[in-house]
Backbone as JSON, one array per atom type, in Angstrom:
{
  "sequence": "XXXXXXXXXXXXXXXXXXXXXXXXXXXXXXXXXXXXXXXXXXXXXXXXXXXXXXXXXXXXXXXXXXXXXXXXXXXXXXXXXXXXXXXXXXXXXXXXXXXXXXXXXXXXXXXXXXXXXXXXXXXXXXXXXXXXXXXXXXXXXXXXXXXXXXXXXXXX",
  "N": [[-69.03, 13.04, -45.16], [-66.09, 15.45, -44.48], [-65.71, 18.44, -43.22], [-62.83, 20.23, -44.37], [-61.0, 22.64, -43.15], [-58.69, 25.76, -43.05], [-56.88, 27.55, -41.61], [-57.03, 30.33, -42.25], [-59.23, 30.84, -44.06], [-62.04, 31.86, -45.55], [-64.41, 31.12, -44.05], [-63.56, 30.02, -41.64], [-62.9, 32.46, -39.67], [-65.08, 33.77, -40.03], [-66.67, 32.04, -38.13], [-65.64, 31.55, -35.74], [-64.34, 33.13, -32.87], [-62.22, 36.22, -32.73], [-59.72, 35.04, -30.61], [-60.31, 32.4, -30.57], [-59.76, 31.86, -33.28], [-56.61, 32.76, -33.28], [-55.55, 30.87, -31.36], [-55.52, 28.72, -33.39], [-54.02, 29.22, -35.38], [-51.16, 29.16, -33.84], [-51.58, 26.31, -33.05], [-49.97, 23.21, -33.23], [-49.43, 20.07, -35.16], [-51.18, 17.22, -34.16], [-53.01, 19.13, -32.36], [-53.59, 21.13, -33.98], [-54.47, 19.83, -35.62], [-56.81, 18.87, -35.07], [-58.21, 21.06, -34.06], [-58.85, 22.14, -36.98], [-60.57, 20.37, -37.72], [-59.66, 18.08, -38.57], [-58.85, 14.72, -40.16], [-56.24, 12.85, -37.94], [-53.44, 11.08, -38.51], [-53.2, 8.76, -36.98], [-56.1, 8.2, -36.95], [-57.57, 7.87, -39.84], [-55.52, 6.06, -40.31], [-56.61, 3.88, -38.59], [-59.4, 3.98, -39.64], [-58.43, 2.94, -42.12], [-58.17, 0.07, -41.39], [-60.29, -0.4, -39.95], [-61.75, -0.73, -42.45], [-61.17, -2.91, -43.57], [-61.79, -4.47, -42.1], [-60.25, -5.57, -39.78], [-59.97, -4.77, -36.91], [-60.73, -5.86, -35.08], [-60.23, -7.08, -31.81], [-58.12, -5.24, -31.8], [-56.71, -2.9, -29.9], [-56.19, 0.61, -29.29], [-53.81, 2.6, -28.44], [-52.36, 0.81, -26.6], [-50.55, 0.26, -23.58], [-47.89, -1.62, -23.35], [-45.58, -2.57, -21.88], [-44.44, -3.48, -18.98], [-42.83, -2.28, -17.18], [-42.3, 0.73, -18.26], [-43.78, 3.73, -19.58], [-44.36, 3.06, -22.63], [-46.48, 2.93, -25.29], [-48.28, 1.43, -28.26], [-49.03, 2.3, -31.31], [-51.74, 0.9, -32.26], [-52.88, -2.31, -31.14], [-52.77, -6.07, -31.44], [-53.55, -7.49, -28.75], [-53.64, -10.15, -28.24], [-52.66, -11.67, -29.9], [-50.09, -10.72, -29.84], [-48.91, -8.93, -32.27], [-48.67, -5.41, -33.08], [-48.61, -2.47, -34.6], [-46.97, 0.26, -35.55], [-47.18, 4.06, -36.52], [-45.13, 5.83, -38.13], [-44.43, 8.99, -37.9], [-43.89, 11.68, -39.38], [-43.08, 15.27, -39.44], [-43.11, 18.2, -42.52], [-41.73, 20.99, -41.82], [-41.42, 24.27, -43.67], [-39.23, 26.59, -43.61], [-38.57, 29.75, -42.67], [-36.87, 30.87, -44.54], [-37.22, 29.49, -46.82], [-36.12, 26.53, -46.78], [-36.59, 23.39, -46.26], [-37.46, 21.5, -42.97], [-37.2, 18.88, -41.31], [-38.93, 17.34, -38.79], [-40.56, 16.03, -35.08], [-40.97, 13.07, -33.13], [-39.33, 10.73, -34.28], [-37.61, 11.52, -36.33], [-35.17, 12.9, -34.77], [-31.95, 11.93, -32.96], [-32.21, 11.25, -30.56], [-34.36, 10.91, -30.31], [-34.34, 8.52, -32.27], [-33.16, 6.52, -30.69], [-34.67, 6.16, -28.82], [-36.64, 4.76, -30.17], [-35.99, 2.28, -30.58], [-35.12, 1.35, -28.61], [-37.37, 0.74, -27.39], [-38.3, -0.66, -29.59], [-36.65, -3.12, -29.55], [-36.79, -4.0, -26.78], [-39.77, -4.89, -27.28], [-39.37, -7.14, -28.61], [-37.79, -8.63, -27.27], [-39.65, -9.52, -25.67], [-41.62, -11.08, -27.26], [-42.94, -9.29, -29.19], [-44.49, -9.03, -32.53], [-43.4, -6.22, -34.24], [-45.07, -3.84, -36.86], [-44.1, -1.3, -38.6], [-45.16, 2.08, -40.1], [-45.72, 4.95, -42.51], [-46.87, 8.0, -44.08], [-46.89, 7.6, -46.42], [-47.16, 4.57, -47.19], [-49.04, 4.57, -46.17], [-50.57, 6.0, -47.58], [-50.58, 4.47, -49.85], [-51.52, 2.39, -49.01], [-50.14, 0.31, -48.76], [-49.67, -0.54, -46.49], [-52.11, -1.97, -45.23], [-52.06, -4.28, -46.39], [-49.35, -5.43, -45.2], [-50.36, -6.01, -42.15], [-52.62, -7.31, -42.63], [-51.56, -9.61, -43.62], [-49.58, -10.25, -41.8], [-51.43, -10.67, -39.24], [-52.72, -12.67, -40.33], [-50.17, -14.94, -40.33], [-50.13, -15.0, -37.53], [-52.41, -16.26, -36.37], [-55.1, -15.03, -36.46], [-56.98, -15.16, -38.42], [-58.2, -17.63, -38.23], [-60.28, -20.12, -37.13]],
  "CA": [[-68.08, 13.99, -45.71], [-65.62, 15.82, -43.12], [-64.98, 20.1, -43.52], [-61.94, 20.71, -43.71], [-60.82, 23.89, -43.14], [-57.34, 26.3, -43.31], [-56.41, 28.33, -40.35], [-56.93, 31.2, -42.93], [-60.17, 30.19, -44.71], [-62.77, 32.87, -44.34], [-65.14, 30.34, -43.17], [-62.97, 30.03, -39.97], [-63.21, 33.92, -39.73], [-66.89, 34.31, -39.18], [-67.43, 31.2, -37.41], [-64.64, 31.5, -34.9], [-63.79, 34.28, -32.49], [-60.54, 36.24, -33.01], [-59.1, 34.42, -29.42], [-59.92, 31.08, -31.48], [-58.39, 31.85, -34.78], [-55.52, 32.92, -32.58], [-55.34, 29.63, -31.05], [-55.64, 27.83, -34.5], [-52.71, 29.77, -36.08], [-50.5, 28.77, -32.89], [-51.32, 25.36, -33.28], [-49.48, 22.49, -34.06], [-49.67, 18.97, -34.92], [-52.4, 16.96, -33.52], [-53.88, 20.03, -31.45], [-54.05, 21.92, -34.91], [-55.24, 18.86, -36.71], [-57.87, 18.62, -33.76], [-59.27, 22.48, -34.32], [-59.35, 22.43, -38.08], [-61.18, 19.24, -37.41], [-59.1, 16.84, -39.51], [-58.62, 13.7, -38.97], [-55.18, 13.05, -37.52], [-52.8, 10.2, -39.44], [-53.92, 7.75, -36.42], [-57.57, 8.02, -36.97], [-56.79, 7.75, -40.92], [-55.0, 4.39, -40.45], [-57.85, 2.79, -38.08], [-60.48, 3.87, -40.77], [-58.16, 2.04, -42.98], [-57.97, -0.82, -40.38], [-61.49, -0.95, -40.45], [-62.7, -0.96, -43.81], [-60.27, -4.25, -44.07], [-62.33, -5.69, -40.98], [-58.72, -5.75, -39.1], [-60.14, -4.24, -36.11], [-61.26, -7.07, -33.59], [-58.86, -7.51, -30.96], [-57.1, -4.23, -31.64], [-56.36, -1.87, -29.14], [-55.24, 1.61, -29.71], [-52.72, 3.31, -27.38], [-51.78, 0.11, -25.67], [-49.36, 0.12, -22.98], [-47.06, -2.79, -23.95], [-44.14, -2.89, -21.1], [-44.73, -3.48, -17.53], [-42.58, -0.49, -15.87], [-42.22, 1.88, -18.91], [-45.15, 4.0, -20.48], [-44.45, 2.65, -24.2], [-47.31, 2.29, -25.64], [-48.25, 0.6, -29.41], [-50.78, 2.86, -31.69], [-52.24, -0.12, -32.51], [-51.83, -3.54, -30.71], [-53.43, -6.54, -31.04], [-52.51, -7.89, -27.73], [-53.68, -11.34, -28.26], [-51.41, -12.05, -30.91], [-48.49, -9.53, -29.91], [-48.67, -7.64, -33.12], [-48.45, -3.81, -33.05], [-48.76, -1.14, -35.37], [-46.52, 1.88, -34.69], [-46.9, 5.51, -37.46], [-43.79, 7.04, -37.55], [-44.85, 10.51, -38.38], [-42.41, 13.13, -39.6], [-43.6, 16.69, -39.84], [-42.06, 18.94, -42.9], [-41.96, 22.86, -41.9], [-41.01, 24.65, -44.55], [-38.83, 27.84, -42.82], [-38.75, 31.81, -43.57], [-35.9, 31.0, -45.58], [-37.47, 28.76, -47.97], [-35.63, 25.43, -46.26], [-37.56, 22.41, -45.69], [-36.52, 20.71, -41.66], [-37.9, 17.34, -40.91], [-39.67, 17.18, -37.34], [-41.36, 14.9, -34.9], [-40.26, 12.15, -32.72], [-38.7, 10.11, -35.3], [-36.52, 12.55, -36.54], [-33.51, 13.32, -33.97], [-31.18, 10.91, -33.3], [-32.77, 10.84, -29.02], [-36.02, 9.75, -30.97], [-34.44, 6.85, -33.05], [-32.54, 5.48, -30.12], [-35.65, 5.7, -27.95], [-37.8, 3.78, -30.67], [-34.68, 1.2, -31.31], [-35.02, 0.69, -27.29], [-38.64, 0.21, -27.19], [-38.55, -1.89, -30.27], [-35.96, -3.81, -29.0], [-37.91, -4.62, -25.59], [-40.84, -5.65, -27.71], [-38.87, -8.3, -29.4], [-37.19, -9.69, -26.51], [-41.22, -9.57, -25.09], [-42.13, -11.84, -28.14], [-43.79, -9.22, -29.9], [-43.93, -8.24, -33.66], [-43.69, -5.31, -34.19], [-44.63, -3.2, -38.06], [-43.93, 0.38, -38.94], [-45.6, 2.75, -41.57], [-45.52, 6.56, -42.6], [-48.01, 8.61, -44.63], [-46.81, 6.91, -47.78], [-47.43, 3.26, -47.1], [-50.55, 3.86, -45.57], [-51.53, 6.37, -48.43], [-50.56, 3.09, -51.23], [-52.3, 1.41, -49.2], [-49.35, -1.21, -48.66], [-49.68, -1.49, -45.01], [-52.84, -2.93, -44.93], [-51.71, -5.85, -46.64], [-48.88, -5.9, -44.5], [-51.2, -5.51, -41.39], [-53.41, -8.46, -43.01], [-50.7, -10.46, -43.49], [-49.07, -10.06, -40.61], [-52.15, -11.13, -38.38], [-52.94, -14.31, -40.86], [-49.41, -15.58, -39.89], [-50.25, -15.08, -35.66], [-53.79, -17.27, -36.55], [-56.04, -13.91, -36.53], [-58.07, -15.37, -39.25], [-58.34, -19.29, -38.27], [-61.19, -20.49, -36.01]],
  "C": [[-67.59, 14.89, -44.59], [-65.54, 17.02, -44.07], [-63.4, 19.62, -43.27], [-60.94, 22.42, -44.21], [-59.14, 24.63, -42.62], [-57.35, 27.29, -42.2], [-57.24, 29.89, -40.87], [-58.06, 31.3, -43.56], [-61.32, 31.37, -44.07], [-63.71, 32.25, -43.62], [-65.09, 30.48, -41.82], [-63.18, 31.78, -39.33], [-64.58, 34.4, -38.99], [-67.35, 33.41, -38.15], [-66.67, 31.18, -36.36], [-64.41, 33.3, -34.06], [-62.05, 34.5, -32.88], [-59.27, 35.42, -31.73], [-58.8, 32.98, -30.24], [-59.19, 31.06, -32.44], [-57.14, 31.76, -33.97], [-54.9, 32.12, -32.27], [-55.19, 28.61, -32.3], [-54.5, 28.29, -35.1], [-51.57, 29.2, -35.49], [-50.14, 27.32, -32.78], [-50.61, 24.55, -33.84], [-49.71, 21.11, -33.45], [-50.77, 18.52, -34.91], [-53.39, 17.93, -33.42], [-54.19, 20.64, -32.51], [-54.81, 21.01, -35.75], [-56.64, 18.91, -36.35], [-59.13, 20.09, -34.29], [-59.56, 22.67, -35.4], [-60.45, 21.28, -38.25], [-60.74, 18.09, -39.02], [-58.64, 15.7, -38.87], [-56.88, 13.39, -39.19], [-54.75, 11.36, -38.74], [-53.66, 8.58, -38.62], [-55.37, 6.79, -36.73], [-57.48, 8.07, -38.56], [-56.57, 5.74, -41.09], [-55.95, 3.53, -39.47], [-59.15, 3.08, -38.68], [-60.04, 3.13, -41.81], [-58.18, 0.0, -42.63], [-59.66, -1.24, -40.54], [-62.38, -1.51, -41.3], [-61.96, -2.27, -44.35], [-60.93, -5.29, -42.58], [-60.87, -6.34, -40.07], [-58.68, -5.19, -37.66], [-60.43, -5.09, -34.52], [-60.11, -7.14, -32.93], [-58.34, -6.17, -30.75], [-57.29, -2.79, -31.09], [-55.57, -0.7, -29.26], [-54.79, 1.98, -28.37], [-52.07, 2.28, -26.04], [-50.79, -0.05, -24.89], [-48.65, -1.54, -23.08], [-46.17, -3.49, -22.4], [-44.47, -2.6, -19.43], [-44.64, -1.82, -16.56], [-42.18, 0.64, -16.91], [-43.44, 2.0, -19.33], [-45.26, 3.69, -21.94], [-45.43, 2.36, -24.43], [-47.52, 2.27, -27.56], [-49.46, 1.66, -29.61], [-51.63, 2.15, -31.86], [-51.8, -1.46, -32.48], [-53.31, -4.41, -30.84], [-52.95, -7.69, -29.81], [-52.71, -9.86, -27.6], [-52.63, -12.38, -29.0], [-50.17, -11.18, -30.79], [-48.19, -9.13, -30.7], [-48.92, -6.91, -32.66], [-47.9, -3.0, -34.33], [-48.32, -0.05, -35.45], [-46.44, 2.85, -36.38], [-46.08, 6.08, -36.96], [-44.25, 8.33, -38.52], [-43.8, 11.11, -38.9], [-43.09, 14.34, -40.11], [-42.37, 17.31, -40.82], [-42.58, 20.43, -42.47], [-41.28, 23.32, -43.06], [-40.92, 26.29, -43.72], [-38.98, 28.95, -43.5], [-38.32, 31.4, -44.95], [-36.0, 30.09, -47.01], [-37.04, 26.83, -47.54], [-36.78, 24.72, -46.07], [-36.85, 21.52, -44.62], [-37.78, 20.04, -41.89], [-37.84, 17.44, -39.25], [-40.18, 16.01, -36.82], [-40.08, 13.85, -34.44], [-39.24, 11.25, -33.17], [-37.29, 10.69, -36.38], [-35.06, 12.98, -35.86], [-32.96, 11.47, -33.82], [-31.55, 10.69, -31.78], [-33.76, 10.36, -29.88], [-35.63, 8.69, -31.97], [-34.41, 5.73, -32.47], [-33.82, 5.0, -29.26], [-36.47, 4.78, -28.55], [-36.62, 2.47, -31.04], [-34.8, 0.63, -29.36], [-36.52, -0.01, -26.96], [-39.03, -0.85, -28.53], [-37.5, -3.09, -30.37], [-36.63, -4.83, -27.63], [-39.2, -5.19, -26.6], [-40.28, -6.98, -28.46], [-38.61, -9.19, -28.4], [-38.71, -10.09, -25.98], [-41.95, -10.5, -26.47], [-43.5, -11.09, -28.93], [-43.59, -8.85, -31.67], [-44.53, -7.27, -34.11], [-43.87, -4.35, -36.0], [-44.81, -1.63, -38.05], [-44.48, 0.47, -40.46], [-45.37, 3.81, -41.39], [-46.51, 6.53, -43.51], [-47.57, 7.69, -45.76], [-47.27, 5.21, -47.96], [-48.78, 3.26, -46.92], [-51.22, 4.62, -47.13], [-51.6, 5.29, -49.61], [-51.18, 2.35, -50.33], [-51.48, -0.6, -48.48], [-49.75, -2.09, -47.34], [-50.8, -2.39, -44.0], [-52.85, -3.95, -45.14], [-51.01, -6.48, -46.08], [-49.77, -6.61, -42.98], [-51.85, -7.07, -41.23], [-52.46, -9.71, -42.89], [-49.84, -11.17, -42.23], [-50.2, -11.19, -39.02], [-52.78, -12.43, -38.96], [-52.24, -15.49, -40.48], [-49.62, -15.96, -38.32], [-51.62, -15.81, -35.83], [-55.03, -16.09, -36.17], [-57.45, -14.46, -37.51], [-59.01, -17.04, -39.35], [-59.79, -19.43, -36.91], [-62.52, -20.27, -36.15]]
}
């Protein structure tokens, strides 16, 4: 069973100096996911990865592409599948507004993942995408499964 705990939470209060809270309020993303000690979407989808025995072979943060740093959240490089979470953060502003965040979001972060999943194609790999919703139904492990039945993952 994991804590998890609210920036705000008096828990965090007594157990934390005021420098830390400080730092935990400030946070974002990851680095805040990191200090409340939750687990991030990544670590999430390779506990889901696991508990489907989908793990052999597969390499997280794989660099994929010779002379760029692209790398795959999850690759199995034997079979040239890859795994990429497109994240999207919602903030919800002063003003009540809800903006959509995160790499995936601008229109420099579509073209950049439309260039790097472009190069993985011509590189003979295939490549599947998820977000919190797929993985929370669950779908994309079947994809996932599926996916690596077709490349002979399960034969031998």
């Amino acid at each position: 069973m994991s804590l998890r705990l609210k920036a705000d939470d008096p828990l965090v209060r007594n157990l934390f100096t005021p420098k830390e809270q400080a730092a935990m309020s400030k946070a974002k993303g990851k680095k805040r996911t990191k200090l409340l000690g939750e687990q991030t979407a990544e670590e999430k989808l390779y506990n889901g990865l696991q508990a489907r025995f989908l793990v052999a072979g597969c390499q997280l943060q794989y660099q994929f592409h010779e002379t760029r740093k692209w790398r795959w959240d999850f690759a199995w490089p034997a079979l040239s599948v890859a795994l990429e979470y497109d994240g999207l953060v919602l903030v919800t502003g002063r003003d009540g507004r809800v903006q959509v965040t995160g790499g995936h979001a601008t229109l420099s972060g579509i073209r950049k993942s439309h260039a790097k999943a472009n190069a993985a194609a011509i590189n003979g790999w295939f490549v599947l995408r998820c977000d919190a919703d797929s993985m929370r139904k669950g779908t994309i492990y079947d994809d996932v499964e599926a996916c690596l039945r077709a490349r002979g993952y399960f034969r031998g």
